[in-house]
TORBAZA-224830 format. One record per atom (N, C-alpha, C): residue number from 1; x, y, z; residue in one letter. Coordinates in pm, 1 decimal, always signed. Layout:
<pts>
PT   nr         x         y         z  rest
PT  NUM         X         Y         Z     A
...
</pts>
This chain:
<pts>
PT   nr         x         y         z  rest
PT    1   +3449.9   +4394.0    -559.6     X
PT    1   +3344.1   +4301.2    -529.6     X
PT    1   +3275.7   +4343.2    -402.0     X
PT    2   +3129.0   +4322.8    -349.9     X
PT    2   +3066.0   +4346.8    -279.5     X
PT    2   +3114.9   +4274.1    -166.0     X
PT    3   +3095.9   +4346.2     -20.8     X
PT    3   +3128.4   +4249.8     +71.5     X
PT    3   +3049.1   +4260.7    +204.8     X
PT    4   +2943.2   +4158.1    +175.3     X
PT    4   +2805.6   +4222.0    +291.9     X
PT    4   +2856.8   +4170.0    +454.3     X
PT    5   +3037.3   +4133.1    +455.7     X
PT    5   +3068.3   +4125.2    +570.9     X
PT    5   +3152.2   +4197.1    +629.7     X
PT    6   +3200.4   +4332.5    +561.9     X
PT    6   +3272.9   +4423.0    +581.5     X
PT    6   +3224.3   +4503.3    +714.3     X
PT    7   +3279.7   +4550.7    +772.3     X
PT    7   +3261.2   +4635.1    +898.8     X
PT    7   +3148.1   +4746.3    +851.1     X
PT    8   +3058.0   +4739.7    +902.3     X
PT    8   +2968.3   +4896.8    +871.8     X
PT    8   +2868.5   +4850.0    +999.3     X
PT    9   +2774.5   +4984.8   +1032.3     X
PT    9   +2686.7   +4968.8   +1105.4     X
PT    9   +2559.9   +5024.1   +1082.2     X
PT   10   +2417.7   +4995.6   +1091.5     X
PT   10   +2305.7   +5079.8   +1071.6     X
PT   10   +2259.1   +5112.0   +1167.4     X
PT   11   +2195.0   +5232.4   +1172.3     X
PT   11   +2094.4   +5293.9   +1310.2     X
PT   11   +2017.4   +5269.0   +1297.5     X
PT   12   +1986.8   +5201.8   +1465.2     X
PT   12   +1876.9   +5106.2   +1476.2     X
PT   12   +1885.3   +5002.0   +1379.6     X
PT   13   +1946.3   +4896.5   +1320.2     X
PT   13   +1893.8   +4818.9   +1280.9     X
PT   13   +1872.7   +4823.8   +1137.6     X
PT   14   +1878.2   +4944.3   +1079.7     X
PT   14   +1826.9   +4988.0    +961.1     X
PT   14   +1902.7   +4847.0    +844.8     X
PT   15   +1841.9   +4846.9    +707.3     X
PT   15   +1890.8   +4775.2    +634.6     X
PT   15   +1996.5   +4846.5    +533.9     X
PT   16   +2071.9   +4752.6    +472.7     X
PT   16   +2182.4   +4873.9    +390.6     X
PT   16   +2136.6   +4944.6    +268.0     X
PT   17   +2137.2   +5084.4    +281.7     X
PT   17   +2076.3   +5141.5    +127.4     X
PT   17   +2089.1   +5074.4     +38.8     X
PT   18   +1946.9   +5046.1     -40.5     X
PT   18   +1981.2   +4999.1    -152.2     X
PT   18   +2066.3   +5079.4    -265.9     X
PT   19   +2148.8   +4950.7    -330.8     X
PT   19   +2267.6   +5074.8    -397.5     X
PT   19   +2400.1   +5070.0    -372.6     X
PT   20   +2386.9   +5072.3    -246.0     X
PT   20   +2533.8   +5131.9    -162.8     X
PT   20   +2660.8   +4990.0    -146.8     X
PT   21   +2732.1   +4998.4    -175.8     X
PT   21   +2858.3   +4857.2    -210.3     X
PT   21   +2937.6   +4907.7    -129.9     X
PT   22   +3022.6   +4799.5    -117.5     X
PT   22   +3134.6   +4774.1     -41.4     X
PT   22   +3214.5   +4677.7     -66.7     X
PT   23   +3380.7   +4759.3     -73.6     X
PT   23   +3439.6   +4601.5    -131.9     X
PT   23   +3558.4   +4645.7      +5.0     X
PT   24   +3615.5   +4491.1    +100.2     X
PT   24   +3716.8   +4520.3    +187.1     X
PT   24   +3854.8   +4511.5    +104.2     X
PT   25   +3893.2   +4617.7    +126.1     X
PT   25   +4063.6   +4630.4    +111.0     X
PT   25   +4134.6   +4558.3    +145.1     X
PT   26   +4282.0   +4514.2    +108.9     X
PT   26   +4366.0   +4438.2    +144.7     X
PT   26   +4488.5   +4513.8    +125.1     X
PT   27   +4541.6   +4503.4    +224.4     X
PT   27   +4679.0   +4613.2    +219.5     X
PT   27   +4814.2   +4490.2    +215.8     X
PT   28   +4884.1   +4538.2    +117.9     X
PT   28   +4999.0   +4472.6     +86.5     X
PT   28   +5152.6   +4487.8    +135.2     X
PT   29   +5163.9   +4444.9    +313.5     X
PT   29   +5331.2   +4539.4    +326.1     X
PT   29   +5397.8   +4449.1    +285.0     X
PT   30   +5531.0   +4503.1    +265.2     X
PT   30   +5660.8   +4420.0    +320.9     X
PT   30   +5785.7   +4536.3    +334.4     X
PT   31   +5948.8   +4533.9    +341.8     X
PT   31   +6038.0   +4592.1    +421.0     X
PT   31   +6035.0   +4725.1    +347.6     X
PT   32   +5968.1   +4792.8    +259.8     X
PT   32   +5933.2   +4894.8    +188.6     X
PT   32   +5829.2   +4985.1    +228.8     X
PT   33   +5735.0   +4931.4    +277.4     X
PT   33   +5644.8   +4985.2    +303.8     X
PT   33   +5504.3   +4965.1    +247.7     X
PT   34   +5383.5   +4968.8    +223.1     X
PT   34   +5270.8   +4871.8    +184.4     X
PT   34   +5211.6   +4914.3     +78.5     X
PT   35   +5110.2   +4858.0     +34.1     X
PT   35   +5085.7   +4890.1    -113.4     X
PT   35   +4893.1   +4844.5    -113.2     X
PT   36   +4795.6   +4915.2    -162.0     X
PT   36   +4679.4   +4886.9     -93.3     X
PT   36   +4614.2   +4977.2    -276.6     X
PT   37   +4584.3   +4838.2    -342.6     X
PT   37   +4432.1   +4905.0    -430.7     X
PT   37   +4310.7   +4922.5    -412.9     X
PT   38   +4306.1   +5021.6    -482.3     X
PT   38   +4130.3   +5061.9    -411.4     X
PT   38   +4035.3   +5059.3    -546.7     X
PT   39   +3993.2   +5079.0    -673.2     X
PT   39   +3951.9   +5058.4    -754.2     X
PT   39   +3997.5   +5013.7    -873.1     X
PT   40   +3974.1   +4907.6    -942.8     X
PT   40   +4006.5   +4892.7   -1109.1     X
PT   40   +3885.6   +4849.5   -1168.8     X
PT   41   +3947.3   +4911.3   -1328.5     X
PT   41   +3862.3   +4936.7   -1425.7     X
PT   41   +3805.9   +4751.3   -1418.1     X
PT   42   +3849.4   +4686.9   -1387.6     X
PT   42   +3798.6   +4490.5   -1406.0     X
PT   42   +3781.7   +4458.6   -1321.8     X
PT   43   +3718.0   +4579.3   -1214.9     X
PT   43   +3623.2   +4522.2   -1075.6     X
PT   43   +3495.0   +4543.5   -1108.2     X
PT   44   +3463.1   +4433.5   -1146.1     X
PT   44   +3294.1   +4404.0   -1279.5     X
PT   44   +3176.3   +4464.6   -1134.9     X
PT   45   +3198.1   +4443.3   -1040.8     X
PT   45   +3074.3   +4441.9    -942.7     X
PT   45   +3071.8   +4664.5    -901.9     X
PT   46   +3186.9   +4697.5    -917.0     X
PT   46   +3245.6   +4847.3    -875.6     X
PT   46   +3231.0   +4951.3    -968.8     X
PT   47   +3321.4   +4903.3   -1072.6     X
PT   47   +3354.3   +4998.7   -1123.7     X
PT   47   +3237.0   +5017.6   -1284.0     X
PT   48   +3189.5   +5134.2   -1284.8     X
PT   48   +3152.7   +5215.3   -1406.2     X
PT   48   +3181.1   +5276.6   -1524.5     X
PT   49   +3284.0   +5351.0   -1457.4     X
PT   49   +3344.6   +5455.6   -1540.7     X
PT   49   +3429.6   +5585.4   -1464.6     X
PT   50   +3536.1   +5639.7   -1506.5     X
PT   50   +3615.7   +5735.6   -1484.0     X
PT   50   +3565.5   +5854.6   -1468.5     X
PT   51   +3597.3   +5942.9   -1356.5     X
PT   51   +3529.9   +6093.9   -1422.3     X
PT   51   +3691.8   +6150.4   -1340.2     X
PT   52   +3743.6   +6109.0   -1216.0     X
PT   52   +3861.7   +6214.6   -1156.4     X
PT   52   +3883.1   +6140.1   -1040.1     X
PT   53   +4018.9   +6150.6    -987.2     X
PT   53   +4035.3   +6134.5    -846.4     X
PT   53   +4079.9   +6292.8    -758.5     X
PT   54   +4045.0   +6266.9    -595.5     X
PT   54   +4067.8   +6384.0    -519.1     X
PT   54   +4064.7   +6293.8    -433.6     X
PT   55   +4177.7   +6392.8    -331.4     X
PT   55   +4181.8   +6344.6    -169.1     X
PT   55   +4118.5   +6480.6    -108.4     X
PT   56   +4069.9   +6476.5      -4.2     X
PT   56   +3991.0   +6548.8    +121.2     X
PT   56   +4021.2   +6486.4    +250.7     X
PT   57   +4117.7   +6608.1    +284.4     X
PT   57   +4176.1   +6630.6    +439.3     X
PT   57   +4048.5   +6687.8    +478.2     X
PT   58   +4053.1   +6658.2    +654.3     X
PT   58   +3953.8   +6689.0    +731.2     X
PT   58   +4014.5   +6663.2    +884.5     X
PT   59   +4008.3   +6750.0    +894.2     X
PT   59   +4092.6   +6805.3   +1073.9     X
PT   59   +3963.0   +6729.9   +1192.9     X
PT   60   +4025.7   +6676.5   +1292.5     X
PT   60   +3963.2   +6601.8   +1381.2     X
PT   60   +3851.2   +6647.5   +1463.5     X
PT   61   +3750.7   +6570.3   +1443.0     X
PT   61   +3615.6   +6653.1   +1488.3     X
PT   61   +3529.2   +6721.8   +1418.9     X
PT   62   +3581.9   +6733.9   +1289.9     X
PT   62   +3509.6   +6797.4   +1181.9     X
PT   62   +3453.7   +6711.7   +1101.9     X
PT   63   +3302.7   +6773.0   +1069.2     X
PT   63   +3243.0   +6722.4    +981.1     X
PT   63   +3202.2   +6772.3    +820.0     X
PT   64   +3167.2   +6723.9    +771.4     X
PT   64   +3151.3   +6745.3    +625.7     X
PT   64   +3057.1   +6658.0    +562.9     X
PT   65   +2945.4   +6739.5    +584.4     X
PT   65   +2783.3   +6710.7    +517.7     X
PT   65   +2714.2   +6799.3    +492.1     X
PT   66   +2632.1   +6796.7    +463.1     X
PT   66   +2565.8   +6707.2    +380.0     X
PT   66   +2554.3   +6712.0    +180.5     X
PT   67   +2578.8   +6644.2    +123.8     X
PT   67   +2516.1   +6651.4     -36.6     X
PT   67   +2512.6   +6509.6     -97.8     X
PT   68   +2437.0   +6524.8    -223.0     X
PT   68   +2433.4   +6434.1    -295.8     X
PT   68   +2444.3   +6479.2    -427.8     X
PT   69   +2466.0   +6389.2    -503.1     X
PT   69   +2476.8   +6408.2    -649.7     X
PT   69   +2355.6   +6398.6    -737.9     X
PT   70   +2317.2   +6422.1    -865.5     X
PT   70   +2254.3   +6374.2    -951.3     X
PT   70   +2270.1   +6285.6   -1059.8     X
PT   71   +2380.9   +6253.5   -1115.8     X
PT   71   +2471.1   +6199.6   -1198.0     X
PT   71   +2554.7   +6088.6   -1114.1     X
PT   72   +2606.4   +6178.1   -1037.9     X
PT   72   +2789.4   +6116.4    -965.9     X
PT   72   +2766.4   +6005.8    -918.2     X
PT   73   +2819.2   +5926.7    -885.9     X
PT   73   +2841.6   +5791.6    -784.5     X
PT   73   +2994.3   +5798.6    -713.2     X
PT   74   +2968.9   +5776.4    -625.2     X
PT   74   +3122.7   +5803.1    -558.2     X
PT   74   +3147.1   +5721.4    -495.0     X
PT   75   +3334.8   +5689.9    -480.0     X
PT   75   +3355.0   +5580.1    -425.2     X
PT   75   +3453.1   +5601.5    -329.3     X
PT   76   +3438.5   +5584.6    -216.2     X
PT   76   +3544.0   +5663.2     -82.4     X
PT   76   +3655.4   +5555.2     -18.6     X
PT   77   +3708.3   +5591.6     +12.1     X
PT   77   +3825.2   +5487.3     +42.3     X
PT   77   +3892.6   +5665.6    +154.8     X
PT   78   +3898.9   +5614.0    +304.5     X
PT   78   +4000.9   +5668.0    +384.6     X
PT   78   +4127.9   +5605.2    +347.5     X
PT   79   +4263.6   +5681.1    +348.7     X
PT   79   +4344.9   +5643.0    +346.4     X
PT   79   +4408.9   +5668.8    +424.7     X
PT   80   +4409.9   +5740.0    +568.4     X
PT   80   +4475.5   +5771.4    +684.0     X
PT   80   +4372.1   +5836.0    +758.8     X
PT   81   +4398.0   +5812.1    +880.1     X
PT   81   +4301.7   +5794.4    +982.7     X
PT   81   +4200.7   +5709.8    +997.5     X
PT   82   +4059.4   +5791.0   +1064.8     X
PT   82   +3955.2   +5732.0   +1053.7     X
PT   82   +3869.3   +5825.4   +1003.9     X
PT   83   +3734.7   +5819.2    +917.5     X
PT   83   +3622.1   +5878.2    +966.5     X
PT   83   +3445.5   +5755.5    +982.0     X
PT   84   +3351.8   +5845.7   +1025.7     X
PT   84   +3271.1   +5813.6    +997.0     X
PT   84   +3193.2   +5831.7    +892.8     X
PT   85   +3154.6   +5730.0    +793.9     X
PT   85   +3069.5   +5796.1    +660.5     X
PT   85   +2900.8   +5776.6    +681.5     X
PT   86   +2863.1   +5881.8    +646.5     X
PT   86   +2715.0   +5848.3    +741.2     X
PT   86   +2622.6   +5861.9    +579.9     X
PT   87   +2517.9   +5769.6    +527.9     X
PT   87   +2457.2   +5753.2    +409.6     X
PT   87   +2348.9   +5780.2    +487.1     X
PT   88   +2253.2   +5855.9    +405.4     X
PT   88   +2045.0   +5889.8    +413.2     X
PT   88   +2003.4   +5876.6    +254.3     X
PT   89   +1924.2   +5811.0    +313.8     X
PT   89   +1842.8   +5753.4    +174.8     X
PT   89   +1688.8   +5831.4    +169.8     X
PT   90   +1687.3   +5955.9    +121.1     X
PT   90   +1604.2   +6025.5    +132.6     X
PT   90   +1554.0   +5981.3     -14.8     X
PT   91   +1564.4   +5911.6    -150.3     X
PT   91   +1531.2   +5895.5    -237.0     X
PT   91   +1366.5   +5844.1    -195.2     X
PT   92   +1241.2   +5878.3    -285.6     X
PT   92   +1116.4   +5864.3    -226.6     X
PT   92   +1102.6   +5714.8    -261.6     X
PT   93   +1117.9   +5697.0    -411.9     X
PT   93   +1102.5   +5538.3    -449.6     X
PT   93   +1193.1   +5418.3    -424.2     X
PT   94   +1283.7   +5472.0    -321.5     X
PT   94   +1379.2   +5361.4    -273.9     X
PT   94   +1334.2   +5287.3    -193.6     X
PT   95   +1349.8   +5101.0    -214.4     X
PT   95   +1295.4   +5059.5    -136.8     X
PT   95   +1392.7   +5074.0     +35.7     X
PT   96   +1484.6   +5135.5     +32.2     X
PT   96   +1513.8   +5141.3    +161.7     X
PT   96   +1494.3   +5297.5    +159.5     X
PT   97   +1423.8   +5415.3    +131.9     X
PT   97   +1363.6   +5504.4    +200.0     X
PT   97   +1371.9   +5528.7    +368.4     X
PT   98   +1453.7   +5607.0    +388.7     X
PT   98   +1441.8   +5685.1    +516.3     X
PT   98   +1547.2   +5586.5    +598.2     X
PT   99   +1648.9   +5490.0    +491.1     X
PT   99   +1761.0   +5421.9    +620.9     X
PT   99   +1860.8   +5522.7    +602.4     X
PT  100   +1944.0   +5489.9    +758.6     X
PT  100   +2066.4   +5559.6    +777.3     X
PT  100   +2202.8   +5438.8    +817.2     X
PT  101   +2264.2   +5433.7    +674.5     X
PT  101   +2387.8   +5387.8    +744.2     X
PT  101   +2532.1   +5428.6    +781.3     X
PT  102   +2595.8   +5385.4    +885.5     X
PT  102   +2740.5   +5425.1    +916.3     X
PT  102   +2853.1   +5354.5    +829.2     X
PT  103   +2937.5   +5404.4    +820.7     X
PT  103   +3049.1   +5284.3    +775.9     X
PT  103   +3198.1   +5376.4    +876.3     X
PT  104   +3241.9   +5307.9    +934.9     X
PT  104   +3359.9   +5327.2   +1024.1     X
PT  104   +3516.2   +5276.5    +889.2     X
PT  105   +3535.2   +5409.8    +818.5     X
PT  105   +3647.9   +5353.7    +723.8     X
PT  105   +3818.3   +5410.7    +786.6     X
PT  106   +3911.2   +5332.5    +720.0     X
PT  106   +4023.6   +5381.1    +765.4     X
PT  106   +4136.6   +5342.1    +798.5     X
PT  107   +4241.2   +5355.7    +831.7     X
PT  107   +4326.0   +5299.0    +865.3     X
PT  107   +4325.3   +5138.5    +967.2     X
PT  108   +4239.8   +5139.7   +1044.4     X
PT  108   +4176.0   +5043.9   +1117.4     X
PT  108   +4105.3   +4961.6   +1103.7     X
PT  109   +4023.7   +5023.2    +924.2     X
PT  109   +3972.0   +4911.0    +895.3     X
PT  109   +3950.9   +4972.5    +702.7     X
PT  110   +3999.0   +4911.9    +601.2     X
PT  110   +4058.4   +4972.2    +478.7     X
PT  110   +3945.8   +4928.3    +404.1     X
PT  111   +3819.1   +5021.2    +391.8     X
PT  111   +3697.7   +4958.9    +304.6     X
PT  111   +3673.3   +5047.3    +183.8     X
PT  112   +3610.6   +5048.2     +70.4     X
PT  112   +3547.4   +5091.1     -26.1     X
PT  112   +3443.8   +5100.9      -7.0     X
PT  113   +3407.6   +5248.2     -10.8     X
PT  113   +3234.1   +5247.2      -0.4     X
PT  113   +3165.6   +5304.1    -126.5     X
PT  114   +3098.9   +5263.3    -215.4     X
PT  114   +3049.8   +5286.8    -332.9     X
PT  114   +2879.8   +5370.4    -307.2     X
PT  115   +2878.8   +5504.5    -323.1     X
PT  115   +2779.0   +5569.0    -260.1     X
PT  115   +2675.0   +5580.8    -421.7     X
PT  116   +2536.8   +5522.4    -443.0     X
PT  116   +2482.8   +5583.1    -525.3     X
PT  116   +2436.6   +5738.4    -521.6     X
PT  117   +2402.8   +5777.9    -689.5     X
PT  117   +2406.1   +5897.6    -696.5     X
PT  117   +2219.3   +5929.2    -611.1     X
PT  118   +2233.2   +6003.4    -563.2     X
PT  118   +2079.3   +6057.5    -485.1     X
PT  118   +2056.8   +6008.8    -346.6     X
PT  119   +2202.0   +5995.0    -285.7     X
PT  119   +2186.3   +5940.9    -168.1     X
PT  119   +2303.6   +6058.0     -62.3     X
PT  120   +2201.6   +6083.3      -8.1     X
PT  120   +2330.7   +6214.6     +82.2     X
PT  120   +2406.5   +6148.6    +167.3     X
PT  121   +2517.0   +6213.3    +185.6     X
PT  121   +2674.0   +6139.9    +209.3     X
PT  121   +2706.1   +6249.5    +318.2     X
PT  122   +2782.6   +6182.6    +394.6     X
PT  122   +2899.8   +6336.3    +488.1     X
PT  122   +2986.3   +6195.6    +589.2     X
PT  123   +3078.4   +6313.7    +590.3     X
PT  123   +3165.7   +6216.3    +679.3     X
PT  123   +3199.0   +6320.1    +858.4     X
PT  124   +3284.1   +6233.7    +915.0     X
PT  124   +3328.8   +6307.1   +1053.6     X
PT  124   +3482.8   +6265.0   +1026.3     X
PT  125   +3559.2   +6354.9   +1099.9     X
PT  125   +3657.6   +6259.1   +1104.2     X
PT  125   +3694.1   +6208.8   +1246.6     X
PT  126   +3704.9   +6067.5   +1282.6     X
PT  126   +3714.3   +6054.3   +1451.7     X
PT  126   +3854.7   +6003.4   +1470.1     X
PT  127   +3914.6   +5999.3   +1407.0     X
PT  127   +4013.1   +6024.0   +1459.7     X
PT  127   +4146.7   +6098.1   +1530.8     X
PT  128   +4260.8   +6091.5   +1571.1     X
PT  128   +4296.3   +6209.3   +1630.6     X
PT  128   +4408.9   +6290.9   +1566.5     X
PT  129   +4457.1   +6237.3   +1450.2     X
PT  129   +4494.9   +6270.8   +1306.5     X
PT  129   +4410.0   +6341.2   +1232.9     X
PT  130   +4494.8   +6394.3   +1142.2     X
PT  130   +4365.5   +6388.7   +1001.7     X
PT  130   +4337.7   +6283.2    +917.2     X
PT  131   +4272.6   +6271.8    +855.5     X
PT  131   +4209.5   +6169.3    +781.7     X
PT  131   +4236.3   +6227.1    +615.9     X
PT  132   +4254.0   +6134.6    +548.3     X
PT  132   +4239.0   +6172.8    +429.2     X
PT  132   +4208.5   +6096.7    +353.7     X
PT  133   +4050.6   +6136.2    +307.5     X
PT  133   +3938.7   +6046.6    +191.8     X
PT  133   +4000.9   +6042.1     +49.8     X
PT  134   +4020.4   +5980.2      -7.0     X
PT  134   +4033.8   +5953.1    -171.2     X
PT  134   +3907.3   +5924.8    -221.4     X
PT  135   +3831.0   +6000.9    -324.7     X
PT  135   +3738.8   +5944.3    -404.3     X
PT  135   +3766.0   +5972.0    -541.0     X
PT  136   +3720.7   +5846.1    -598.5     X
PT  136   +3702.1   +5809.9    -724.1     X
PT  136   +3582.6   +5822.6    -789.7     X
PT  137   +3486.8   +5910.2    -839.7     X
PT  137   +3374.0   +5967.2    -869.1     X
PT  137   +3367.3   +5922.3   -1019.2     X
PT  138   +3243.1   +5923.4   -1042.3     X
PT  138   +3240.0   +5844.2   -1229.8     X
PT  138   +3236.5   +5979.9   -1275.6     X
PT  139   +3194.1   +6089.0   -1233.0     X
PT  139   +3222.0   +6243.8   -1314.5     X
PT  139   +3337.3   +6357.3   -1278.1     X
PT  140   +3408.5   +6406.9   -1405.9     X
PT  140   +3435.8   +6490.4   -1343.0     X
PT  140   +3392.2   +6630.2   -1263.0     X
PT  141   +3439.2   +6693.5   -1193.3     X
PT  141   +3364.6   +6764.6   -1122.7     X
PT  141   +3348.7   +6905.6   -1265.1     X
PT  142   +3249.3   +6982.6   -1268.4     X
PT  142   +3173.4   +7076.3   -1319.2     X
PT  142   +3196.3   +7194.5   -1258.7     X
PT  143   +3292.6   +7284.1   -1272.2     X
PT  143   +3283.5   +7454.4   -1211.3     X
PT  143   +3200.9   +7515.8   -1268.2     X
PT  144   +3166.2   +7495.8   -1348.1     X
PT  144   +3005.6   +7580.9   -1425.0     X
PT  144   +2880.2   +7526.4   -1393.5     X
PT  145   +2917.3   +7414.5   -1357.1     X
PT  145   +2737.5   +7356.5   -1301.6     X
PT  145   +2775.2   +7227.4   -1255.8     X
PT  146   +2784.5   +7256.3   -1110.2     X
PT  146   +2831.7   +7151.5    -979.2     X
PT  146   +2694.2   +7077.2    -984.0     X
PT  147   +2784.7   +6918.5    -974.0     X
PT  147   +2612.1   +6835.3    -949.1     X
PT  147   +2660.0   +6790.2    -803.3     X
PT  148   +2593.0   +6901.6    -712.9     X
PT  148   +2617.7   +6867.1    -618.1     X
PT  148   +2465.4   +6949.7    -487.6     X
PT  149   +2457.2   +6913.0    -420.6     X
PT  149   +2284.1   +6970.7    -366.4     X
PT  149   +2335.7   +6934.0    -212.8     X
PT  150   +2340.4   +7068.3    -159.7     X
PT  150   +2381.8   +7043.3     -30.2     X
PT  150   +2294.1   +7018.5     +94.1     X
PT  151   +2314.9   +7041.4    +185.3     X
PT  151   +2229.9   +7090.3    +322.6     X
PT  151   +2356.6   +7122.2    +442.4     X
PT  152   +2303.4   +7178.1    +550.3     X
PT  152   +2400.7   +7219.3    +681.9     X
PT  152   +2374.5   +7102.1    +711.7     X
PT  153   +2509.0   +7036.5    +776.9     X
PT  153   +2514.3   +6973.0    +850.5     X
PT  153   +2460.4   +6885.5    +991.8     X
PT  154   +2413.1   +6992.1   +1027.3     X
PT  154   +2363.1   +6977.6   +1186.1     X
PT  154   +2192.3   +7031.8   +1142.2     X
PT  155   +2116.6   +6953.7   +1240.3     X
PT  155   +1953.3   +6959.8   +1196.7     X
PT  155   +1912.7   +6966.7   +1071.2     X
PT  156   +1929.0   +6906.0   +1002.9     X
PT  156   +1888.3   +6906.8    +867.8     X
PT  156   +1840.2   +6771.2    +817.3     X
PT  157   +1899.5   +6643.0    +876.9     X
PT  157   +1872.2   +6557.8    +823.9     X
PT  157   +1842.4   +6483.7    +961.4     X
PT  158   +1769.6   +6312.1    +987.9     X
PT  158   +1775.6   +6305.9   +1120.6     X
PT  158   +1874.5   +6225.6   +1126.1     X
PT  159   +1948.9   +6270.3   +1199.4     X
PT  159   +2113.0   +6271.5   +1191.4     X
PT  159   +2181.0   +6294.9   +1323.4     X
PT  160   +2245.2   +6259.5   +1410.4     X
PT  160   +2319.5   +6295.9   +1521.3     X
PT  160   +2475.4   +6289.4   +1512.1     X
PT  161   +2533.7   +6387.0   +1495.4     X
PT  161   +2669.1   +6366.8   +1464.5     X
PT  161   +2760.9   +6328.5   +1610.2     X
PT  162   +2708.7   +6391.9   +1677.4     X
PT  162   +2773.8   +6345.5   +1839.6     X
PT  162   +2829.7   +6201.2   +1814.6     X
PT  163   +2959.4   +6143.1   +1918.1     X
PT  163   +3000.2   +6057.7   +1959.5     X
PT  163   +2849.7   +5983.8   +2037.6     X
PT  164   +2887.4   +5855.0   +2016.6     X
PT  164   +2802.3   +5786.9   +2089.7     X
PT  164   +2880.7   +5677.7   +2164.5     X
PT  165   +2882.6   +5705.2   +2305.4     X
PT  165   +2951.9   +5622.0   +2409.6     X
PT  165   +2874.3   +5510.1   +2466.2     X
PT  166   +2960.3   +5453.0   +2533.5     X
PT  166   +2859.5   +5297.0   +2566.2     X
PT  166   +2946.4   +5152.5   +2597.7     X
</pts>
């Protein structure tokens, strides 16, 4: 389910891509150790359809951007650490065109971020661990013809990956 009170932030002010969901996690401990779902097929507001799951480690300070899909929709869930997930809505007919939002996911704070397909994605990882993303993508991935459209990271999009102190 959508949750327009979940932790995220926009630059400047921006409004949230249209598209882009969020459902907050709920982590389940007790003397075992905890237990935390992140997608099902009878989450009517989330879920689509199946294509694969993958986790993506990412060593501290590192980033990993930029692409988007044509098809894919992806759905990110940190499951250790932190990162930052940074969304651009470069789509021309979107009515949110040219927003940028953050979402701070992770151990600190356990969110679902549901990324539409044509919206470029990258993460950081800020924490001082590694981080490790789980996504649940409605396709599987394609070694013969990746739907995937990249860019470098740095100057490419208007984008500042730097820490911002304050």
């Amino acid at each position: 389910m959508s949750n327009p009170t979940a932790y995220a932030t926009t630059v400047a002010k921006q409004p949230r891509i249209d598209g882009v969901k969020t459902k907050t996690l709920r982590v389940i401990p007790d003397e075992r150790g905890w237990l935390m779902e992140m997608l099902r097929a009878d989450d009517s507001e989330l879920f689509t359809k199946f294509g694969q799951v993958y986790v993506s480690a990412t060593y501290p300070g590192v980033v990993k951007a930029w692409h988007y899909h044509q098809r894919q929709v992806d759905n990110f869930v940190c499951v250790a650490g932190m990162v930052k997930l940074v969304l651009v809505d470069t789509r021309p007919a979107s009515p949110t065109n040219g927003a940028i939002n953050e979402f701070f996911i992770g151990t600190q704070n356990p969110l679902l971020v549901q990324v539409p397909n044509l919206v470029y994605h990258g993460w950081k990882c800020i924490s001082t661990e590694v981080s490790l993303v789980v996504n649940v993508p409605t396709e599987p991935y394609s070694y013969a013809d990746p739907d995937e459209y990249r860019l470098e990271p740095h100057d490419t999009l208007p984008y500042d990956w730097s820490r911002k102190d304050g």
